[in-house]
C-alpha positions as CSV (number, residue, x, y, z in Angstrom):
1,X,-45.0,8.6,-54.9
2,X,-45.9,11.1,-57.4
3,X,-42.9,13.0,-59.2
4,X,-42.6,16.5,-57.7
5,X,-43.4,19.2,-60.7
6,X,-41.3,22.3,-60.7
7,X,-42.8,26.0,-60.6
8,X,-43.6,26.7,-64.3
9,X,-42.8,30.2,-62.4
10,X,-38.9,29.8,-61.5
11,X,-38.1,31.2,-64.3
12,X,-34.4,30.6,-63.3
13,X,-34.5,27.0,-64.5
14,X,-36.0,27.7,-68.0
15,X,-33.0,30.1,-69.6
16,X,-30.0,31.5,-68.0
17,X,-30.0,35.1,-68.2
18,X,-27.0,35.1,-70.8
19,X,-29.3,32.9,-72.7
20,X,-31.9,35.9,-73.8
21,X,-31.8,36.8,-77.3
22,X,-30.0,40.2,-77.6
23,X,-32.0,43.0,-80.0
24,X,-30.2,45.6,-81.2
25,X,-33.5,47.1,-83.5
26,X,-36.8,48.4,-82.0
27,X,-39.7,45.5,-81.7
28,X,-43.3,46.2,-83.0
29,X,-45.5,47.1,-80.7
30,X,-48.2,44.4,-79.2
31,X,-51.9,44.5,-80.3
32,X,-54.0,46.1,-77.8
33,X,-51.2,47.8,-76.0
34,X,-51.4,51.7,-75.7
35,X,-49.9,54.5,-73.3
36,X,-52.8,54.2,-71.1
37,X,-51.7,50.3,-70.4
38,X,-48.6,51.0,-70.0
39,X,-49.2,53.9,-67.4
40,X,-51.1,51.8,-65.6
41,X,-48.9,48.8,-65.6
42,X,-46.2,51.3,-64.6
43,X,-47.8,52.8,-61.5
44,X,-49.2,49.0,-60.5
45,X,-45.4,47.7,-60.7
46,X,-44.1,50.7,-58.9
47,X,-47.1,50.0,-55.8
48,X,-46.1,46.9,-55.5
49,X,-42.5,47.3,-55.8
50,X,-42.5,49.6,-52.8
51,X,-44.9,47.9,-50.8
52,X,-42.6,44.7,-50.7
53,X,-39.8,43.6,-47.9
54,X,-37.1,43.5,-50.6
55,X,-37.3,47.3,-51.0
56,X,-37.6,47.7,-47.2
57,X,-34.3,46.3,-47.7
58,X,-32.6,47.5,-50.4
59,X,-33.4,50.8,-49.0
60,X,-32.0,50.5,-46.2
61,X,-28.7,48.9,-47.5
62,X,-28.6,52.7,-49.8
63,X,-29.5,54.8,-46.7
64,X,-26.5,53.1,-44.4
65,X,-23.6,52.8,-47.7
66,X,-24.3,55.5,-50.3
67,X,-26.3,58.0,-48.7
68,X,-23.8,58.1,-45.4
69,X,-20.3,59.1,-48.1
70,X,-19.7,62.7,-47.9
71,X,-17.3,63.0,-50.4
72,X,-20.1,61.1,-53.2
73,X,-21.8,63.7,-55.8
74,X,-24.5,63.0,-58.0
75,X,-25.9,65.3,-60.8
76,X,-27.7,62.7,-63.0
77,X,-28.8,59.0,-63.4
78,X,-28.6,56.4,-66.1
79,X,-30.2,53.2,-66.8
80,X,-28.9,50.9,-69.2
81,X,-30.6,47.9,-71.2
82,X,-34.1,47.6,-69.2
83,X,-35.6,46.2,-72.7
84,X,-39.4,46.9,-74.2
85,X,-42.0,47.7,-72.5
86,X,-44.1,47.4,-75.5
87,X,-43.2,44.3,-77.2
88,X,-41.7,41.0,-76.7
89,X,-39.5,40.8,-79.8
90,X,-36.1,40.5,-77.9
91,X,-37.0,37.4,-76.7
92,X,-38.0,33.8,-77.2
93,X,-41.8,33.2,-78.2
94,X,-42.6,31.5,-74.7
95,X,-40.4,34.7,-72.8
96,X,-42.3,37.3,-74.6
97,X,-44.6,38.4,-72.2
98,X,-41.6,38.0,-69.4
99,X,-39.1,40.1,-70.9
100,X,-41.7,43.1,-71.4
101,X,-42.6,42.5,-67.2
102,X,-39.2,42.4,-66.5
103,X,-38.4,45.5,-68.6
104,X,-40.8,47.3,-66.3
105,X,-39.8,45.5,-63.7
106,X,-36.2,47.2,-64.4
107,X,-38.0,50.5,-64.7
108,X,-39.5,50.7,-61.0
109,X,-36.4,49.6,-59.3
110,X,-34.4,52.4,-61.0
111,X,-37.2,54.8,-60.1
112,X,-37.1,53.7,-56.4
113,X,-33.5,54.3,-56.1
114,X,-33.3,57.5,-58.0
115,X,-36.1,58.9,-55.5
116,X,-34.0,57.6,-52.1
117,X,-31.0,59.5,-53.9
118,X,-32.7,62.5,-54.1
119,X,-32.9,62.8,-50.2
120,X,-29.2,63.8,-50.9
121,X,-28.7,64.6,-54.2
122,X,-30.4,66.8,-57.3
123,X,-30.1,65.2,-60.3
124,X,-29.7,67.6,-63.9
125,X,-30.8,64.2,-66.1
126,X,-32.2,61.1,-66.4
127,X,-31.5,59.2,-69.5
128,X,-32.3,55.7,-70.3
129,X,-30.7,53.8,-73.5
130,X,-31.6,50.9,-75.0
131,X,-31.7,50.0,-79.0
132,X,-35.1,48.2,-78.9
133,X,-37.1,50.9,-77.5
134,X,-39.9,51.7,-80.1
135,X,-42.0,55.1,-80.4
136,X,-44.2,54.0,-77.7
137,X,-41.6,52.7,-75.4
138,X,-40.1,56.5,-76.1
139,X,-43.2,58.5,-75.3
140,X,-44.0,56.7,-72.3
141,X,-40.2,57.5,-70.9
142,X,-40.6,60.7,-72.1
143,X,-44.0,61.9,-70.2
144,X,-42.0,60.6,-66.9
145,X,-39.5,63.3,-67.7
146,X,-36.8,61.4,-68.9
147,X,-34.5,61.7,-71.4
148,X,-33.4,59.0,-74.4
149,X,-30.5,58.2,-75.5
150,X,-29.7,56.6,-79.2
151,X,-27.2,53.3,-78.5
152,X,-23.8,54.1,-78.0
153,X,-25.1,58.0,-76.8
154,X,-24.9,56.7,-73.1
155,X,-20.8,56.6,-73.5
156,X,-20.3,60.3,-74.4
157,X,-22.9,61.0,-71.2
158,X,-21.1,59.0,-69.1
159,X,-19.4,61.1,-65.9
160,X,-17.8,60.5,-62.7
161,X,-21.1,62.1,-60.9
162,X,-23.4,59.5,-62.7
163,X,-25.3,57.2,-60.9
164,X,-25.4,54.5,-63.0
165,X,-28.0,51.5,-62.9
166,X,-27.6,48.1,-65.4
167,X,-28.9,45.6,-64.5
168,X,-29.2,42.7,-66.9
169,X,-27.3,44.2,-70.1
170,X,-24.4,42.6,-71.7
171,X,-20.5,42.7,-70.6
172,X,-20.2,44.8,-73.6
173,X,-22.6,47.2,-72.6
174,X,-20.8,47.8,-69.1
175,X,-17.4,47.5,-70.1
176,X,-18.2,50.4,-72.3
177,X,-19.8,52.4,-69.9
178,X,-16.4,52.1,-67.2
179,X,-14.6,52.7,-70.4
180,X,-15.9,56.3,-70.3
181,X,-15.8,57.2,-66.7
182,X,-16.3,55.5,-63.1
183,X,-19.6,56.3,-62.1
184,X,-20.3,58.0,-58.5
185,X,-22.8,55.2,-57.5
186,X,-23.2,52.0,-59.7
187,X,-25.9,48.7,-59.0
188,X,-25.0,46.1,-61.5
189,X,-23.7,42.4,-61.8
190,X,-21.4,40.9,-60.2
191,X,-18.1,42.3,-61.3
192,X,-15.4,40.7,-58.8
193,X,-15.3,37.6,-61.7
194,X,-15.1,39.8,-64.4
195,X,-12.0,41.1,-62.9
196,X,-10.6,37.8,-61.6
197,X,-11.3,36.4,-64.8
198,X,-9.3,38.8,-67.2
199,X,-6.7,39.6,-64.8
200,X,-3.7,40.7,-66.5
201,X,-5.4,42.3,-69.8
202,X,-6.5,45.5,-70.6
203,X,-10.1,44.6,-69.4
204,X,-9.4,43.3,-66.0
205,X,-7.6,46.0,-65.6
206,X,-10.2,48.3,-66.4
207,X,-12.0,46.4,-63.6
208,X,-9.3,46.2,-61.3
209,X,-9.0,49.8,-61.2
210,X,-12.8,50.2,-60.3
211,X,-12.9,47.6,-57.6
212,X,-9.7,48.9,-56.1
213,X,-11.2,52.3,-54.9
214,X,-14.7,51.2,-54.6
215,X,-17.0,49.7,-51.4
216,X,-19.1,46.5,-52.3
217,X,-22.6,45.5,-50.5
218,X,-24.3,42.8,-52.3
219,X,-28.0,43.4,-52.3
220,X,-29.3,40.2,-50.7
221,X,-31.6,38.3,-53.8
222,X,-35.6,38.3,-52.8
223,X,-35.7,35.1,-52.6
224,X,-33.6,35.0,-49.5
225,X,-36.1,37.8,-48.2
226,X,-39.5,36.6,-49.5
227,X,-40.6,33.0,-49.1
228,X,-42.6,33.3,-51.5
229,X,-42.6,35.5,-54.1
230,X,-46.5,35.0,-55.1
231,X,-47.7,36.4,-52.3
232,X,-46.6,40.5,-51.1
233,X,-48.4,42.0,-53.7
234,X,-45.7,41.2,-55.9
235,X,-46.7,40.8,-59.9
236,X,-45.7,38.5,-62.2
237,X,-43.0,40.6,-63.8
238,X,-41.2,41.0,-60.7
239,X,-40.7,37.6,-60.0
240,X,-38.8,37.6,-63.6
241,X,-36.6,40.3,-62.7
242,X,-35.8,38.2,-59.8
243,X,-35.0,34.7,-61.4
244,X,-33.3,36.5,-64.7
245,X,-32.9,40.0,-63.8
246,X,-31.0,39.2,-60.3
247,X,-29.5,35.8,-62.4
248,X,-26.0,37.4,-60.5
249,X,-27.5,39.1,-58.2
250,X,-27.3,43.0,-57.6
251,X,-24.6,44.9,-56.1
252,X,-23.8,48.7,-54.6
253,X,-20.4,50.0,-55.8
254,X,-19.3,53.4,-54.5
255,X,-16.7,55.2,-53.4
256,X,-16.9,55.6,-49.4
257,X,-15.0,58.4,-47.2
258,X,-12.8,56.0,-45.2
259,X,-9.8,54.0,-47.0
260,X,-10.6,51.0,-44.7
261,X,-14.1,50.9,-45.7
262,X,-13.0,49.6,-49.5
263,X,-13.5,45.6,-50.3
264,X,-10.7,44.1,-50.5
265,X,-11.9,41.6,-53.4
266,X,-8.4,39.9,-54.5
């Protein structure tokens, strides 16, 4: 019997996402690769994005949690550590190409839930931070109307009416941003082990004290929605912000109304 041979496209057996390279310096920009690419990359991510059961889903999960809270305000939006949409430098030779489709994968995902936030709210900002953005990753961000911030700017932006979105940055990176105030509405990682883990230091405290007065829904991970990923309409880089991207998984933090309606995580 012939030996079964794995997906080359699971990307979740090649590197764990901790695994990826961190850049703290702007890339160069790829040969051939211009605003006009990008733009249309963008707007073919952000099709197929919205045309796929996972955001059927996820959109419903922020329309019955966040979007029900009437005590919840949100002026502006962050997102944190997408990565380059112009270069592959971050990463390892063979992920190049992945990590720029997964940074716009990042992208489209942030825009989708900015847009079912604004059924509620109206947003001042949008500001988006990451060291490796390059000129080109900046004018692209900028014609969409969004504002850059210069790493560690995002901590000084920081509010309590922020809706904050980070996906697949560092600990660091998060730990800094909770440092600086609780966001209104947060999708990230995993952080019930981060608290478990450090409990009784200053950091799972700072954890502790998030969880404590927050809700939890874990956003369930594609796979579990999608049989198969190749098909949908789905494009390659969204399969890699599935397998390295969703390596914890997504989840909604938020503060809701009713007392009884917190997860009790401990």
């Amino acid at each position: 019997m012939a030996e079964q041979q794995s997906d080359p496209r699971d990307l979740s057996k090649v590197y764990p996402l901790r695994d990826l390279p961190v850049s703290e310096s702007p890339g160069e920009v790829m040969e051939k690769m211009t605003i006009e690419v990008i733009e249309k990359k963008h707007k073919d991510y952000l099709d197929a994005w919205k045309d796929s059961p996972t955001y059927k889903k996820y959109s419903e999960i922020i329309g019955s949690k966040a979007l029900k809270q009437g005590n919840l305000k949100v002026t502006q939006c962050m997102c944190l550590g997408t990565g380059s949409f112009t270069t592959g430098e971050s990463g390892k030779a063979q992920l190049l190409w992945r990590v720029r489709d997964m940074a716009m994968s990042q992208l489209v995902v942030f825009e989708s839930f900015m847009e079912l936030l604004k059924e509620k709210y109206t947003f001042d900002h949008v500001y988006l931070q990451d060291p490796v953005y390059n000129a080109l990753d900046e004018h692209f961000l900028k014609k969409l109307g969004y504002t850059i911030l210069q790493t560690p700017e995002s901590d000084k932006y920081m509010s309590n009416t922020t809706f904050l979105f980070i996906p697949s940055a560092t600990w660091e990176v998060e730990e800094a941003s909770l440092n600086a105030a609780f966001p209104a509405i947060y999708i990230g990682p995993k952080l019930v082990d981060r608290a478990q883990n450090q409990m009784g230091n200053e950091r799972g405290q700072l954890y502790e004290d998030f969880l404590n007065k927050r809700a939890i829904k874990k956003f369930p991970h594609p796979a579990e929605l999608q049989k198969d990923l190749h098909i949908n309409h789905v494009p390659p880089g969204l399969e890699v912000f599935w397998y390295f991207g969703l390596g914890e998984g997504l989840y909604l933090y938020y503060e809701p109304d009713n007392e009884r309606d917190k997860t009790k995580w401990k």
